[in-house]
N, C-alpha and C positions, 0 to 999 in steps of 0.2 A: 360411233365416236369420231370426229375428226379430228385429223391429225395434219400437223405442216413438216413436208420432207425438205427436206433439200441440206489521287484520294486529296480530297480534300485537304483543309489545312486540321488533320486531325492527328489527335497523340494516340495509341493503342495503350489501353490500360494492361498491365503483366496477368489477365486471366482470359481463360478462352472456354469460352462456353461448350460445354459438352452436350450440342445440338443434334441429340442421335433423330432426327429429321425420321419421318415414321409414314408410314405407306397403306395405302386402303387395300383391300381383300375383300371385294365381295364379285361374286361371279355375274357376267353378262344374263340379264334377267332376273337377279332377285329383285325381293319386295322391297321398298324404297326405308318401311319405316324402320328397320333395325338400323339401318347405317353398316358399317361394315368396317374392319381394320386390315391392315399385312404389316408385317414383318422390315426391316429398315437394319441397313448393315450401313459400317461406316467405313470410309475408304480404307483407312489405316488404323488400327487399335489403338485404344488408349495404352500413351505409356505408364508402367506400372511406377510405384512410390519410386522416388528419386531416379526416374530413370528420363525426367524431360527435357533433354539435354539441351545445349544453346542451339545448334543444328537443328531439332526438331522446333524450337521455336520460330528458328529464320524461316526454315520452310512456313510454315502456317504464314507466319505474314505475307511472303511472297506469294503464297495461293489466294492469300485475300486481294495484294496488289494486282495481280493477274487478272482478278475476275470486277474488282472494280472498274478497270483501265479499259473492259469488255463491253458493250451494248449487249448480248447474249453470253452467256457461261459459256458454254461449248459454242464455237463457230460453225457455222450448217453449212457446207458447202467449203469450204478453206482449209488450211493446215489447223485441224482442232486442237485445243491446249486441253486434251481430255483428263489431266493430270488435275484441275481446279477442285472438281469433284469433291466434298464430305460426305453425302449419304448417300445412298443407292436404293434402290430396288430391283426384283426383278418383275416384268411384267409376258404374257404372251397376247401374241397379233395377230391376227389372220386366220384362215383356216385355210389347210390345217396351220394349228398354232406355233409360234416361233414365237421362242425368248428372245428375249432383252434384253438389258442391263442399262436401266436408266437413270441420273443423279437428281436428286429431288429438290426443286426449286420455287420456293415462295415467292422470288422477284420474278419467273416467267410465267407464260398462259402457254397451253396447247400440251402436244406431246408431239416434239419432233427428233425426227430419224433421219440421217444422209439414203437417198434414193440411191437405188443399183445403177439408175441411168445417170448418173451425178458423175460425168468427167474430170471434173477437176478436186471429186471431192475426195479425201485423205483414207487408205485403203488401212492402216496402222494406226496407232497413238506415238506418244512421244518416245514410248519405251519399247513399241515395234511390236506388241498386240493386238491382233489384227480385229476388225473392228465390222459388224453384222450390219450392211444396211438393209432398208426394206425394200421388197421388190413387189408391187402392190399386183402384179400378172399373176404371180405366183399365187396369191388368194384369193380361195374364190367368193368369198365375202367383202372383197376390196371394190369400191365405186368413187367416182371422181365427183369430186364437190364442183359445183358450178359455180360462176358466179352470176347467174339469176336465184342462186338457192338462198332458201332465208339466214342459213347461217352467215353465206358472203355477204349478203347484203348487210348484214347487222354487226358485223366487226369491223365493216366500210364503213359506215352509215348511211348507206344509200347502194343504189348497183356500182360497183368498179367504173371508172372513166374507162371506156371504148371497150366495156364486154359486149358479146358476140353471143347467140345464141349456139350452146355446149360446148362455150369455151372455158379452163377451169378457171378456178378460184385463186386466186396469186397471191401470196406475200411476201415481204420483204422485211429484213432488218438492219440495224444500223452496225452490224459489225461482219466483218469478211467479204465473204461471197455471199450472204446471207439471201437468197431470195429461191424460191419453191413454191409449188403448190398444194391443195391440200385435200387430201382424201377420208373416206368413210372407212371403216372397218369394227370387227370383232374386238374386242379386248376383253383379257381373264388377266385375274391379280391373282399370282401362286405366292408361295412361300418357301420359296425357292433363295436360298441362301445365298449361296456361287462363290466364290472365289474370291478374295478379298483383293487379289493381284488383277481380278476383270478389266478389262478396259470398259469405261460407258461409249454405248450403243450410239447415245442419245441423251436427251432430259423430259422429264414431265414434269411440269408445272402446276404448280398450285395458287398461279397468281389471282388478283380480284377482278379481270377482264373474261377473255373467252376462253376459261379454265377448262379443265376435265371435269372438275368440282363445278361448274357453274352450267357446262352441257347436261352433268346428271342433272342438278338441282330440277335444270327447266323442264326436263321430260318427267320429272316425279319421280326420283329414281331413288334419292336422300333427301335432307334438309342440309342448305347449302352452311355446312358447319366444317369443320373438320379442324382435329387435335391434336397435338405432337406430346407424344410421351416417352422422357430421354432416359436410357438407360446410362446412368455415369459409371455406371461400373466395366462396363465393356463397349459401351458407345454405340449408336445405333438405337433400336428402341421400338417404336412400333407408330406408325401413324393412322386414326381412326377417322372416317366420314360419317355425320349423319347422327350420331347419338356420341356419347358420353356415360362411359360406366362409373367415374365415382362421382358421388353425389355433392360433395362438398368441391368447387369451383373459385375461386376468386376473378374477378377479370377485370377488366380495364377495356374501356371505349377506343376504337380504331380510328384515328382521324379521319373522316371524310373528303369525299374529293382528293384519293390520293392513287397514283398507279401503284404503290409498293404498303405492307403491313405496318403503317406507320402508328404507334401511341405516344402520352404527351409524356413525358419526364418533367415533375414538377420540382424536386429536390433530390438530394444527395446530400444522407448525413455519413459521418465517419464517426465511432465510437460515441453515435447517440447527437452526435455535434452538427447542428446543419451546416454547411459549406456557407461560405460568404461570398458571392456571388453578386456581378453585375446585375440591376435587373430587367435588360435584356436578354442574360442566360435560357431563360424558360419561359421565352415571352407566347403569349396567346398561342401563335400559332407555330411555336418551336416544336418538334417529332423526331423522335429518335426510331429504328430502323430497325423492323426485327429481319433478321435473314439467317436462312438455315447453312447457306452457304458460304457463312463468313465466320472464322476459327477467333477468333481475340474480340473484345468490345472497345470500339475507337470512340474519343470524349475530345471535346474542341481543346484548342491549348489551354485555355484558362480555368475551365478544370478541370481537366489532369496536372495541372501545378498546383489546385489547391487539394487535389486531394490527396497527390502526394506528400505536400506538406503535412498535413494530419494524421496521413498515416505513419508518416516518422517523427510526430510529435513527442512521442515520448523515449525515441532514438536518436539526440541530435549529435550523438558523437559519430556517428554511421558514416562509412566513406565510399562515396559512388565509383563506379568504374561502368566504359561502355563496351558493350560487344553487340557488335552489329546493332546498333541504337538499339539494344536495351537496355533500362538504366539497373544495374548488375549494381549486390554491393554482398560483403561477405556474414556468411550470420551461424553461429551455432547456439540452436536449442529448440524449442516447442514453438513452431509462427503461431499457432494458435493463442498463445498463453503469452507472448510479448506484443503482438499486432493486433489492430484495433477490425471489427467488423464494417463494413462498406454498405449501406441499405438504399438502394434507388425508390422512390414514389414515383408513382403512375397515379395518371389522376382517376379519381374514384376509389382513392383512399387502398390503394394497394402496396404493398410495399414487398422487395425482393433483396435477399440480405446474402451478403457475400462474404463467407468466412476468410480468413488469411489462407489458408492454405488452396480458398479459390482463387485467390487474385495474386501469391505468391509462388511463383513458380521454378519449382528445385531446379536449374538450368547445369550445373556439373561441370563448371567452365573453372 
């Protein structure tokens, strides 16, 4: 498996997806056709009934700002903001094997680790956790990717400008110090829990370029598939490659031609009502953005004004107040049983339905 060492003008709607982001388990050399799942922890626990305080809300948006304002989630090489993180796993590397503790990422490709030989790279996190890079000497199953090898050549497209024969394989990216080379190795997916306070190691990627998912697919290892299944009651969850155990699916078409999980949003009704909307809203080629590492779901301004309007259609005496731009207002009784349902369509006639007490959040302020 090779590995690389080294916001808009949008309103956030009041819910945040409980993306327990989920992780594959199957061991170096099984058979490809089962597919395989692991185990997926989430950085911080869900808070329990009325306990989602205004604080716990700032924080998520600010982890979302953080990692939007990023080219990569964790910085390779730089002062990392390893605090962005929502799910985790753990994985082992090398032989003999060494954990990890990686945050699972559908907008990246690869699986990358700060190198031991990395001088400038960050020895702690933010909170002074210190933090495992790989040392590829140390294994003896570790080989340097070249860039004459088909992998370099095929995420270049073509050999690298002025490679050299057994010179490695170099990447770069568009945030920090970002740039490293990349190596072969061992990899085993445990089920290995760890510590919820862990620092990440690193990230692996489940992007639609030169994934982990797309390295197995091509050696026949799985079918390049893989499923996220969230556990909302403690967060976290489990993620599967390669098959799928329950039989009944819905899904929806991925845009094509896109670097990130994009699908189309074709309406939004509120309490059965479809929104009234510009119609350039959800033109042809408009995609909304699935990402596992993003806590809240953000909607352009114009609707999220109108959907807030609907959703207090039948509250117009309701009086707002802001804390830290959330729009706060005060309310005693059942949200279920006074607030209307939220239902997004995906095209191909899917539909995903948001109850009040998803998209209303007990803040304690």
């Amino acid at each position: 498996m090779e590995m690389g060492f080294s916001p808009r003008n949008l309103h956030y709607l009041g819910l945040f997806l409980l993306l327990g982001a989920v992780v594959s388990s199957f061991a170096h050399g099984s058979a490809a056709a089962a597919g395989a799942s692991f185990t997926v922890r989430r950085k911080s626990p869900l808070p329990h009934h009325g306990g989602r305080g205004g604080d716990y809300l700032v924080k998520l948006r600010r982890e979302d700002s953080r990692r939007h304002l990023a080219g990569v989630d964790l910085a390779i090489g730089g002062k990392p903001t390893r605090d962005t993180g929502l799910y985790y796993t753990s994985l082992s590397i090398g032989t003999p094997a060494e954990n990890y503790f990686l945050e699972i990422d559908v907008g990246s490709d690869g699986i990358f680790l700060n190198c031991v030989s990395c001088e400038t790279c960050a020895g702690k996190n933010n909170n002074g956790m210190k933090l495992k890079n790989y040392d590829p000497s140390a294994s003896q199953s570790s080989s340097t990717v070249l860039c004459t090898d088909v992998f370099c050549v095929a995420i270049n497209n073509g050999v690298p400008h002025g490679c050299n024969m057994n010179s490695q394989c170099l990447y770069t990216t568009t945030s920090g110090d970002g740039r490293g080379f990349f190596v072969k190795d061992l990899i085993q997916y445990n089920q290995v829990s760890g510590d919820l306070s862990q620092a990440f190691d690193g990230i692996i990627g489940f992007g639609r370029n030169s994934s982990m998912l797309s390295q197995l697919a091509a050696a026949g290892k799985v079918k390049k598939v893989f499923y996220h299944c969230f556990d909302t009651r403690n967060g976290g969850g489990i993620f599967a490659v390669g098959s799928v155990v329950q039989p009944i699916v819905r899904t929806t078409t991925l845009v094509p031609n896109t670097l990130d999980y994009n699908v189309k949003l074709t309406s939004i009704d509120v309490a059965g009502r479809s929104l009234e909307l510009p119609n350039s809203t959800f033109a042809e080629d408009g995609k909304s953005t699935i990402d596992t590492s993003t806590s809240l779901t953000y909607l352009p301004e114009v609707v999220y004004k109108n959907t807030i309007d609907e959703v207090f259609y039948n509250q117009p005496h309701t009086i707002f107040y802001n804390y830290e731009d959330f729009l706060c207002f005060h309310f005693s009784g059942r949200v279920d049983e006074a607030f209307p349902t939220i239902t997004f369509h995906f095209d191909g006639d899917l539909a995903l339905s948001m109850h009040p007490h998803d998209y209303l959040l007990h803040n304690g302020v």
